[in-house]
C-alpha positions in Angstrom: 184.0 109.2 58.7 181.8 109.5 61.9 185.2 109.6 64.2 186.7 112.1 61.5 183.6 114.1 62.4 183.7 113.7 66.1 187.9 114.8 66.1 187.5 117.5 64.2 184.4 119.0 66.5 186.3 118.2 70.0 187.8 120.7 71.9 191.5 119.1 71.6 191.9 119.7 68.2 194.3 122.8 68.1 192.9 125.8 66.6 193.4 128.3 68.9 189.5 128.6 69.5 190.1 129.0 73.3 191.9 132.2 72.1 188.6 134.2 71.1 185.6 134.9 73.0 183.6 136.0 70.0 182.9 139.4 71.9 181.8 138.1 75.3 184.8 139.3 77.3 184.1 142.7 75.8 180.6 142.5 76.9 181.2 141.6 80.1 183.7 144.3 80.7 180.8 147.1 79.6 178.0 145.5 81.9 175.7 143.7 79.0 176.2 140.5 80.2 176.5 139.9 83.7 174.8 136.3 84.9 173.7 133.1 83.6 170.8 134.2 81.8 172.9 136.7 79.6 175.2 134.3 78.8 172.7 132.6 77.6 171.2 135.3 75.6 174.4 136.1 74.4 175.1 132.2 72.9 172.1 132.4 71.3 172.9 135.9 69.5 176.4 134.5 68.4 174.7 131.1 67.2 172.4 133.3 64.8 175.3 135.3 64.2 177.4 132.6 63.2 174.2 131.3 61.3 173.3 134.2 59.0 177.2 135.1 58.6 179.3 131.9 58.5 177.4 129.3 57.9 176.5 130.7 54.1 180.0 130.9 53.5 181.7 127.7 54.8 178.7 126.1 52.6 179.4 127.7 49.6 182.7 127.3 49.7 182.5 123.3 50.3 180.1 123.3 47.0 182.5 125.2 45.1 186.4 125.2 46.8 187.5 127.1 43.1 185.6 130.3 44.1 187.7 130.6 47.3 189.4 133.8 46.7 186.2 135.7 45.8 184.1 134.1 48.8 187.5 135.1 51.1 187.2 139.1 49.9 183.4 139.0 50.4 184.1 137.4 53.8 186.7 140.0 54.6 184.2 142.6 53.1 181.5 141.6 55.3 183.5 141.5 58.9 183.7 145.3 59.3 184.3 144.9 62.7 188.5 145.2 62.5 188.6 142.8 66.1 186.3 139.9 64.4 188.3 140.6 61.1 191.2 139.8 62.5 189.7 136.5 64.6 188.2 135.2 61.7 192.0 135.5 59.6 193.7 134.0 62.6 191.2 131.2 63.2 191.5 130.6 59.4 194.8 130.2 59.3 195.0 128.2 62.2 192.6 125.5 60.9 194.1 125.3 57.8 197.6 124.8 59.2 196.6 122.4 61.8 194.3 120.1 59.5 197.4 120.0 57.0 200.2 119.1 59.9 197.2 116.2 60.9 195.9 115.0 57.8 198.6 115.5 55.0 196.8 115.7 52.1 198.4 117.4 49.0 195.1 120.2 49.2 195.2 121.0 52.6 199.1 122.0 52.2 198.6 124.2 49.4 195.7 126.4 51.4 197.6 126.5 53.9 200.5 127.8 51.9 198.2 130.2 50.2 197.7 131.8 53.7 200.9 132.7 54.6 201.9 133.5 51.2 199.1 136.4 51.6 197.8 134.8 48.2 194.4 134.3 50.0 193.2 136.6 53.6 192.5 133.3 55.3 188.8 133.8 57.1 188.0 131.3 58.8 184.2 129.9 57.2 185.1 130.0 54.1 188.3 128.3 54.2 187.0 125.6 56.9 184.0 124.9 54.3 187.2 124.3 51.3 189.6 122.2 54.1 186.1 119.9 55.3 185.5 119.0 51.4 188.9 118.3 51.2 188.4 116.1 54.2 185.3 114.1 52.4 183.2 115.6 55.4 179.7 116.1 54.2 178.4 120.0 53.7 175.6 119.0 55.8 178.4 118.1 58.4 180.8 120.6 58.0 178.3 123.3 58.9 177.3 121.3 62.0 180.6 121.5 63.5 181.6 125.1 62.2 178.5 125.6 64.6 178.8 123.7 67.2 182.7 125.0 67.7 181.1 128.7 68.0 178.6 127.2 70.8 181.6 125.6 72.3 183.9 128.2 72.3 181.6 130.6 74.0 180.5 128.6 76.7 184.4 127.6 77.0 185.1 131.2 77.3 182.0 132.2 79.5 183.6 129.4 82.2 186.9 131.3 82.1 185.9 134.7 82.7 183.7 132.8 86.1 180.5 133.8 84.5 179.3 130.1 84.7 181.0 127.0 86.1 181.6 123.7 84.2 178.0 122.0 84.5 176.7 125.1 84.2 177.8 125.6 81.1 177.3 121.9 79.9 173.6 122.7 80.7 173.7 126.0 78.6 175.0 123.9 75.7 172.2 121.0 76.1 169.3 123.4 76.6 170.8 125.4 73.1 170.4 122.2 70.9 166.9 123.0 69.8 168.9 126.4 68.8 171.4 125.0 67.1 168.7 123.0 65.4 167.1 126.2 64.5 170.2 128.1 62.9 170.8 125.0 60.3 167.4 124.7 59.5 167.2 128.5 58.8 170.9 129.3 57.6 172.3 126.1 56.4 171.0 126.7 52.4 171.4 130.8 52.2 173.5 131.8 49.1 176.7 134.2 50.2 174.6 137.1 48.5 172.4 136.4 52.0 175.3 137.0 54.5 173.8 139.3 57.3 174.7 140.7 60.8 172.4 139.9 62.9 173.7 140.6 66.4 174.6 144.5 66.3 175.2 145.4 69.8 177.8 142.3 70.3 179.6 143.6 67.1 179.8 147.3 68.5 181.0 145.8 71.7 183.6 143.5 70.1 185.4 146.2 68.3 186.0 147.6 71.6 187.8 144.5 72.7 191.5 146.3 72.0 190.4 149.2 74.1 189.9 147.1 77.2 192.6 147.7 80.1 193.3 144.1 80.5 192.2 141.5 78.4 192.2 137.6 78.8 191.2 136.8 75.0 192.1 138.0 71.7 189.0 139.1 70.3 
């Protein structure tokens, strides 16, 4: 189960991750982030983000993968923000595809299916937290690499635009572990009743991610 764990956190399992920049590109673009100590500001406001808005969800829905469709509307619900309503769908259905074409398992192919029948919207926490049960991934787990794929997907983004280089950013991610650390601790047990925003400015700025003249990420 460890090497389950470790292949579905690495960076080469193909989700389309390195599609989104979880607002950063927009931020960039209006002058809020600018050097190495605003991207690292800005990792920590989407790992609380991520905390106090995902991490609820993908647990509840590994503790209970019947309630699905209700924790999917509350997800969609909650992600006002049209740009990360969209991510999160397109993220969703990308895991959910990709961990049924890997893993085959009778479950995974009917989420999947549910998807793209538009049975289900598809977010992405709470159908990762349904397709890691099926997986036999721990909760505990399954919130730990839902996390650490937001860490790495910034810092993977914030090389891209040239806002950091490579050991740069593998410095960023070592000096957030104590963060990371943090956000379980604090978010791991919430109920989805205790689903919050808690990075405002980087939601404003996201939904201005279509306006952008050129663009290198989706959202």
């Amino acid at each position: 189960m460890d090497w389950l764990v470790l292949q579905l956190a690495d960076s080469a399992f193909p989700v389309g991750g390195f599609a989104h920049s979880a607002g950063l590109e927009s931020c960039v673009q209006h002058g809020v982030v600018r050097g190495r100590d605003q991207v690292l500001r800005f990792v920590r406001d989407v790992l609380w983000q991520t905390g106090t808005g995902a991490l609820p969800l993908v647990g509840a829905a590994h503790d209970a993968p019947d309630h699905l469709g209700d924790l999917d509307e509350l997800c969609d619900a909650f992600l006002s923000n049209h740009v990360a309503n969209r991510a999160s769908r397109t993220q969703g259905l990308a895991f959910a595809a990709t961990c049924d074409r890997v893993f085959r398992r009778p479950v995974l192919a009917a989420l999947s299916e549910r998807i793209r029948s538009g049975a289900l919207r598809g977010h992405h926490a709470p159908v990762s937290g349904v397709a890691f049960r099926a997986l036999d991934i721990a909760r505990e787990d399954a919130q730990r690499i839902f996390l650490y794929s937001a860490l790495r997907g910034v810092v993977a983004a914030a090389i891209r635009l040239g806002l950091v280089g490579p050991h740069d950013a593998q410095r960023i991610q070592q000096e957030c572990a104590g963060e990371l650390d943090r956000v379980m601790l604090a978010c791991a047990g919430l109920p989805p009743s205790e689903i919050a925003q808690t990075a405002p400015l980087v939601d404003l700025l996201q939904a201005a991610h279509d306006r952008l003249y050129c663009r290198l990420f989706q959202s």
